[in-house]
C-alpha positions in Angstrom: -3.5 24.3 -23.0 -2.2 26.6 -20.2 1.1 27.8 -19.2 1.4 25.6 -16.1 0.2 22.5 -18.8 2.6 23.4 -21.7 5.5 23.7 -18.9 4.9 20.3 -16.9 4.4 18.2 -19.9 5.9 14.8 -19.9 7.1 12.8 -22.8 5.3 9.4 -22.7 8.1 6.2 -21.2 9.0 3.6 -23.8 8.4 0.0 -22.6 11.0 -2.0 -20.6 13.1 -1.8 -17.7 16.0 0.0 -18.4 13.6 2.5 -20.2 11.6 3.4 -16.9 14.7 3.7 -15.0 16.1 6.3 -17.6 13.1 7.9 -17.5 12.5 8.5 -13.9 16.5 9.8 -13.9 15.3 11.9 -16.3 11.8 13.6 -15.6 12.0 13.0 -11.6 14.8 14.2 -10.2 14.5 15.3 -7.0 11.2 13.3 -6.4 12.9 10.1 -5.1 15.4 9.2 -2.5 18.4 6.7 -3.8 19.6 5.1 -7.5 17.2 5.3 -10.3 16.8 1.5 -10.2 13.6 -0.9 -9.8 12.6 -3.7 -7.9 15.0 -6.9 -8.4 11.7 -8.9 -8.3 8.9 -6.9 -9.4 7.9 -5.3 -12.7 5.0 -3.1 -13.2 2.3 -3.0 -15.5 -0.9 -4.5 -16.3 0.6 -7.2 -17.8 3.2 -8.2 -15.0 0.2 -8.5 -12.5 -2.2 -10.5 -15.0 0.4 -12.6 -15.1 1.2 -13.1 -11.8 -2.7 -13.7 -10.9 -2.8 -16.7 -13.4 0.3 -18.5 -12.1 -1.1 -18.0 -8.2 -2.4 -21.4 -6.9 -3.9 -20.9 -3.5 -3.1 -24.5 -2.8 -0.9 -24.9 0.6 -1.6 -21.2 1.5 -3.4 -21.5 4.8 0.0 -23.3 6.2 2.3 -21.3 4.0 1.8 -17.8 4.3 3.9 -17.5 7.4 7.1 -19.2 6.0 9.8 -16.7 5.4 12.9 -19.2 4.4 13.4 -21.0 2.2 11.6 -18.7 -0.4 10.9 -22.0 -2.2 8.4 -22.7 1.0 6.7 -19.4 1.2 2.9 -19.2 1.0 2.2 -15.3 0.4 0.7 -14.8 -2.9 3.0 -11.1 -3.6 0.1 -10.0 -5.1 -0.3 -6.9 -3.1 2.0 -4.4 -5.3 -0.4 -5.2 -8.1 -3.3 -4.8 -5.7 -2.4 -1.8 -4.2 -2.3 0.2 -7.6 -5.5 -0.8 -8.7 -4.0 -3.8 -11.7 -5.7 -6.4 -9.4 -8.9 -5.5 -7.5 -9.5 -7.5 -4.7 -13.2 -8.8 -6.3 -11.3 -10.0 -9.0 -8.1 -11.7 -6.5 -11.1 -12.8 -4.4 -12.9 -14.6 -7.2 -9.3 -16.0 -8.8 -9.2 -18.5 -5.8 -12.4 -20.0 -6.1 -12.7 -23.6 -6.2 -9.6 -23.8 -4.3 -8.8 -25.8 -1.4 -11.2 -24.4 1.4 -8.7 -24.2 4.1 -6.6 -22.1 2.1 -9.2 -19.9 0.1 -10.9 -19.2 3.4 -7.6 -18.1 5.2 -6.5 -15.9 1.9 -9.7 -14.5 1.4 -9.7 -13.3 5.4 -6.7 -11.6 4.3 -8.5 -9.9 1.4 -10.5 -8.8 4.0 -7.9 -7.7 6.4 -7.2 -4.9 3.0 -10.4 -4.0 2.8 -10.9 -3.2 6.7 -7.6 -0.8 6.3 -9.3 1.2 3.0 -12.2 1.0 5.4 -10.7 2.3 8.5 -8.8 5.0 6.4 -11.9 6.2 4.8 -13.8 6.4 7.8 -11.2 8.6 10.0 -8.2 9.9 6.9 -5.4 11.7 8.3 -6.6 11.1 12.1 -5.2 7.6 10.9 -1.6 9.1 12.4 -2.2 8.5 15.8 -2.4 5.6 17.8 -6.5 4.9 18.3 -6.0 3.0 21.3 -3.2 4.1 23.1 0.3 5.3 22.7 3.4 3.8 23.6 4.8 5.3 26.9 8.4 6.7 26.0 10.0 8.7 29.3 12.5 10.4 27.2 12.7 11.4 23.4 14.5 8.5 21.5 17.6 9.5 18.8 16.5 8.7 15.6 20.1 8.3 14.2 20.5 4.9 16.0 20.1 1.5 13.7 17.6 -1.0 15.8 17.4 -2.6 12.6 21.2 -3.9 13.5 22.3 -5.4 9.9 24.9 -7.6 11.4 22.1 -9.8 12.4 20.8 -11.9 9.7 17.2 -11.7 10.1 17.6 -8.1 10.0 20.0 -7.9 7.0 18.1 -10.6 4.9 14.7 -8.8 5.7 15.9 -5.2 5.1 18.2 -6.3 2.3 14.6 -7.7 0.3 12.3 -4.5 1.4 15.4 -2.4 0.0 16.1 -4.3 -3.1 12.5 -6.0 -4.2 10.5 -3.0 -2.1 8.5 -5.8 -0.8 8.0 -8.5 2.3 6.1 -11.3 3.5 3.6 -10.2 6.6 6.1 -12.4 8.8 8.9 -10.4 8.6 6.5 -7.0 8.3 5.8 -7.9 11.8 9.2 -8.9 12.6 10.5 -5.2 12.0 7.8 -3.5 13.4 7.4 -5.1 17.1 11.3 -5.0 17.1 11.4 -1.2 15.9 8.8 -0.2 18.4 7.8 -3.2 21.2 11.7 -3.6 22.0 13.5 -0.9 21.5 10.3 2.0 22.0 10.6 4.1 18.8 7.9 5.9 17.2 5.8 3.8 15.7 5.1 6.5 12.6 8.9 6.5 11.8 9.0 2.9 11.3 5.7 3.2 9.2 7.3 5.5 7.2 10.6 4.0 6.3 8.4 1.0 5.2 6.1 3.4 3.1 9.4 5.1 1.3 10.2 1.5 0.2 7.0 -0.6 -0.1 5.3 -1.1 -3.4 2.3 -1.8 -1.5 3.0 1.1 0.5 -0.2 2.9 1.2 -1.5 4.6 4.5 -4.1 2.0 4.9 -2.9 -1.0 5.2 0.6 0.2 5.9 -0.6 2.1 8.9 -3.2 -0.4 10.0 -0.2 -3.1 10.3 2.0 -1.3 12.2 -0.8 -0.2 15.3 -1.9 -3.8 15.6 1.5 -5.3 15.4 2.7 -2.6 18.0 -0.1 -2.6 20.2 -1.2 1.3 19.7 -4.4 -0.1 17.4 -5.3 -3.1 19.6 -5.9 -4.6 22.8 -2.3 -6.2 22.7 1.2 -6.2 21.2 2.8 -8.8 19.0 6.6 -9.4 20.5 9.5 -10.8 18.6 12.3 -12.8 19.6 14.4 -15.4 18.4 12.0 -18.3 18.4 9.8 -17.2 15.5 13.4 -16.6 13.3 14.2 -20.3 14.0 10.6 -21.4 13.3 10.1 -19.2 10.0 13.4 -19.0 8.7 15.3 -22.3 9.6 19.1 -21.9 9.0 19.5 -18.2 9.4 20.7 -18.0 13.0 23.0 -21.0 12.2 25.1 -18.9 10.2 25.0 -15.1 12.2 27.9 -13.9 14.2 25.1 -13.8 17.1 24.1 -17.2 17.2 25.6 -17.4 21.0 24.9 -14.0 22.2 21.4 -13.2 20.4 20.5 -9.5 21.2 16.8 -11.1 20.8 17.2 -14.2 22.8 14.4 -13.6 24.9 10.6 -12.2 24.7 10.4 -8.3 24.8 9.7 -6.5 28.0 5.7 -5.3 27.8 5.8 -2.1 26.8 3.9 1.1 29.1 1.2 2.9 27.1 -1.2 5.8 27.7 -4.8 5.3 26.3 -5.9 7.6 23.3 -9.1 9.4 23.2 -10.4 7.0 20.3 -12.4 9.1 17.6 -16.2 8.7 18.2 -16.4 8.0 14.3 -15.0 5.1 14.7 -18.0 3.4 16.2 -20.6 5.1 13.9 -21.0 7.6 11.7 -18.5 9.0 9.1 -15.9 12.2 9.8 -14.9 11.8 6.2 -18.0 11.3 4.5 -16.8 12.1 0.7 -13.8 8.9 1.6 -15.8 6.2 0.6 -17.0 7.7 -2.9 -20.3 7.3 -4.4 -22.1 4.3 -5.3 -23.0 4.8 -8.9 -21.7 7.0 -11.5 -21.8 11.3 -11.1 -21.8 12.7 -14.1 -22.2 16.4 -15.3 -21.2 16.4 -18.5 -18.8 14.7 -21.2 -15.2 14.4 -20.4 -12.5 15.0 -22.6 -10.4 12.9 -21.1 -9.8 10.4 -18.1 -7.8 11.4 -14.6 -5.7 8.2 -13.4 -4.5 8.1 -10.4 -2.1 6.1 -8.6 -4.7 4.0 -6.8 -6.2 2.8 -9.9 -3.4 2.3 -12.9 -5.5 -0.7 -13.9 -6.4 -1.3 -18.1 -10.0 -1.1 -17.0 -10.3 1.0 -14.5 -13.8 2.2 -13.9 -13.5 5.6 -15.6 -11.2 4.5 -18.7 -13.6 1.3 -19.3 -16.3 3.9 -19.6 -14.5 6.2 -22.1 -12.4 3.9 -24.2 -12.0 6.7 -26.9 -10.5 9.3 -24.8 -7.0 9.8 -24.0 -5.3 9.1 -20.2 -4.0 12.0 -18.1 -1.9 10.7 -15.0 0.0 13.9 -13.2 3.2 13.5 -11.3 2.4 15.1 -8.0 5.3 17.2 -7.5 5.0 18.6 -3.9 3.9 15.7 -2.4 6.3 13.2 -3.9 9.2 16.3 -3.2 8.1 16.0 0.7 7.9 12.4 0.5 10.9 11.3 -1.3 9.7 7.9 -1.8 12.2 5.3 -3.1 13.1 5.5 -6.9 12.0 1.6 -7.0 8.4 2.9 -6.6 8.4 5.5 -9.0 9.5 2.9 -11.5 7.3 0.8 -11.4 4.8 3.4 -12.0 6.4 4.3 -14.6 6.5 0.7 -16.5 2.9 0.6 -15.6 2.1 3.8 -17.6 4.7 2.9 -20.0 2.5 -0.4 -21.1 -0.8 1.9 -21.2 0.4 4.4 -23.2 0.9 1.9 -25.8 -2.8 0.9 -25.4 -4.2 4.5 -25.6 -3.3 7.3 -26.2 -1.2 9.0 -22.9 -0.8 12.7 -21.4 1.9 13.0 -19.0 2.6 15.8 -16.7 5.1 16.5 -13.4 3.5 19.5 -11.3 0.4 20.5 -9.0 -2.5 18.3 -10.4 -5.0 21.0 -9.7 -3.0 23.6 -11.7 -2.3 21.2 -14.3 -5.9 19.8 -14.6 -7.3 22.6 -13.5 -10.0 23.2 -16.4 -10.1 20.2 -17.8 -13.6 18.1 -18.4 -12.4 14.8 -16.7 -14.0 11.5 -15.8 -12.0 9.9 -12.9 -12.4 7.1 -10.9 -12.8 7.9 -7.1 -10.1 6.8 -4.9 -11.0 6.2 -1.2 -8.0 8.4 0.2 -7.7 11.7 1.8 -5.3 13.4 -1.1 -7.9 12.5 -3.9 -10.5 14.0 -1.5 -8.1 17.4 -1.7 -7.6 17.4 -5.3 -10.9 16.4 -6.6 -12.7 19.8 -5.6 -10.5 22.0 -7.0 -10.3 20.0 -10.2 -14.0 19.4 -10.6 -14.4 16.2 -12.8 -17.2 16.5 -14.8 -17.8 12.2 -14.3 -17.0 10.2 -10.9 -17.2 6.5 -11.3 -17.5 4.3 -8.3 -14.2 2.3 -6.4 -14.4 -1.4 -6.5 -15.7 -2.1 -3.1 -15.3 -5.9 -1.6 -17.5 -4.7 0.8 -19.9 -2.3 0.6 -18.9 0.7 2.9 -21.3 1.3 6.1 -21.6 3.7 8.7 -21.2 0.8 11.2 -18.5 0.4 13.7 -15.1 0.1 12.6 -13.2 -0.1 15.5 -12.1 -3.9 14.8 -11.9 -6.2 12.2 -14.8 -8.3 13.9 -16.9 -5.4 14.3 -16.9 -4.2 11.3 -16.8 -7.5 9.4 -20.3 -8.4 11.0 -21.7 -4.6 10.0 -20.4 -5.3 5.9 -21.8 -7.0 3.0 -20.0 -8.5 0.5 -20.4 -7.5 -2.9 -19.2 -10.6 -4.6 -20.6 -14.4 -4.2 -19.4 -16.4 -1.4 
């Protein structure tokens, strides 16, 4: 073991809540913005998602999905935290609903899709992701970040930021709600307000994350979505009843169109690949025998591709420590990591380590499962794994156009049965 090894090892988390939050107060300080406390809602692990998957019935979805309150009415499956870190792929969610009412299996698998166009998308163009590929919103004069557009003394802003906060989770509904208020009202960045939902979102990830915010906002499509006080009363029945507002509503009426200057859009979005290592191989690369196998936090999953194939060896998962300094995500989703690696270190055995990942693994003979992101992309060649095993694709990547969802939809095949 080398220096930087022996000095970033980790001792392995004991099971249960209270355990991962000690944990992270112990071994991650200064990694994480806020309390050392997890979602109110959600727990991590393998365990926690199979668990959710079994008790989601489709049934109603297609009319539910959009419901924001009651809770008790809500269609939205909150699977995605489980989905996002690789406990539920989406073959296995798509298949789960099968046999379900075809209304609602068709409208929840679209959504399915809708995940797999972002990983997509993000594969195709990485980090060029960060601007808008349409157009950008027109803003005269630089905007002061310090001001609160998200004004708490509403209630569909204090409910809706009090749940991302304390669950580090929301229904699409009120996704869109923030967004188009953040940026179609009030003319903000559109990347600040993606990244105060990425420090807080368990499902944060730059694909789907991103993708939401330019079509909600307009910078990613052909329109904008605006928000006003209607869809509250619609979705959310009772809340402006009872907010000191409710007869001078700052959101009374539709938004003013926003001005925006087109963006030279990226000619790899119609064809062709500027990342061409994104997308990841489609069978197995292997030069030699691993020692042992390289999670990451896009697949966390008991059988993710790489451990299923080596069920003798031991895990390795590596705490990035730049990135998560510079990120400063909140503690909530460095918990539930944490509970997640808690549950597979009791199934195998579990090496732990808080550092640079390619000085830490640098050296070792590791099979790995490819991740379709641009930061895997950046460690994987320095680290060399000896054995690559392929993502779990819903649809197959192309080289076709993704510069829609209807585009690219018509260019894919699905690798599971209809």
């Amino acid at each position: 073991m080398s220096a930087e090894q022996r000095d970033s090892v980790l001792a392995a988390p004991e099971l249960g809540r209270s355990a991962a939050e000690a944990w992270v107060a112990t071994h991650l300080t200064g990694l994480y913005e806020g309390a050392p406390v997890g979602s109110q809602r959600f727990r991590g692990g393998q365990a926690a998602a199979d668990s959710a998957l079994a008790a989601y019935d489709v049934s109603g979805y297609a009319g539910r999905r959009n419901e924001v309150a009651p809770v008790s009415k809500r269609g939205a499956s909150a699977l995605s935290p489980y989905i996002r870190h690789g406990l539920i792929d989406l073959p296995t969610a798509w298949q789960h609903v099968a046999g379900g009412p075809a209304r609602d299996v068709r409208k929840f698998r679209d959504e399915l899709l809708w995940q797999e166009f972002a990983r997509h998308w993000y594969a195709r163009l990485g980090r060029g992701t960060r601007r808008g590929l349409r157009r950008e919103l027109k803003r005269p004069e630089p905007m002061e970040l310090s001001v609160d557009v998200w004004d708490r003394s509403m209630v569909c802003f204090d409910e809706t930021i009090g749940e991302l906060t304390a669950d580090g989770w929301l229904v699409n509904q009120t996704r869109m709600w923030l967004a188009s208020h953040w940026t179609v009202r009030n003319g903000r960045r559109w990347r600040d307000g993606e990244n105060a939902f990425f420090q807080h979102l368990l499902d944060g990830s730059r694909a789907a994350n991103r993708l939401g915010w330019q079509w909600t906002t307009g910078v990613g499509s052909s329109k904008h979505y605006g928000f006003s006080r209607w869809q509250v009363e619609k979705r959310a029945p009772g809340w402006c009843g009872r907010c000191t507002h409710r007869d001078d509503c700052p959101i009374e009426d539709w938004p003013d169109d926003p001005e925006y200057v087109p963006s030279e859009r990226p000619e790899a979005l119609r064809r062709g690949s500027s990342q061409p290592d994104l997308a990841g191989p489609s069978a197995p690369i292997v030069h030699g025998d691993p020692d042992a196998v390289w999670l990451t936090a896009e697949s966390l999953g008991i059988d993710d591709p790489a451990a299923a194939a080596h069920p003798g060896l031991p895990l390795v998962f590596v705490f990035d420590e730049p990135l998560l300094r510079s990120l400063q995500l909140s503690a909530k989703r460095l918990v539930f990591l944490v509970e997640t690696l808690a549950e597979l270190a009791g199934a195998r055995p579990l090496e732990l380590y808080r550092g640079r990942p390619d000085e830490v693994l640098g050296g070792r003979r590791l099979a790995v499962t490819h991740a379709p992101v641009p930061g895997f992309d950046r460690l994987r060649q320095p680290i060399e794994p000896v054995a690559v095993y392929p993502w779990r694709w819903l649809v197959e990547p192309h080289d076709g156009n993704v510069s829609s969802f209807s585009a690219w939809r018509k260019a894919g095949r699905l690798n599971v049965l209809s």
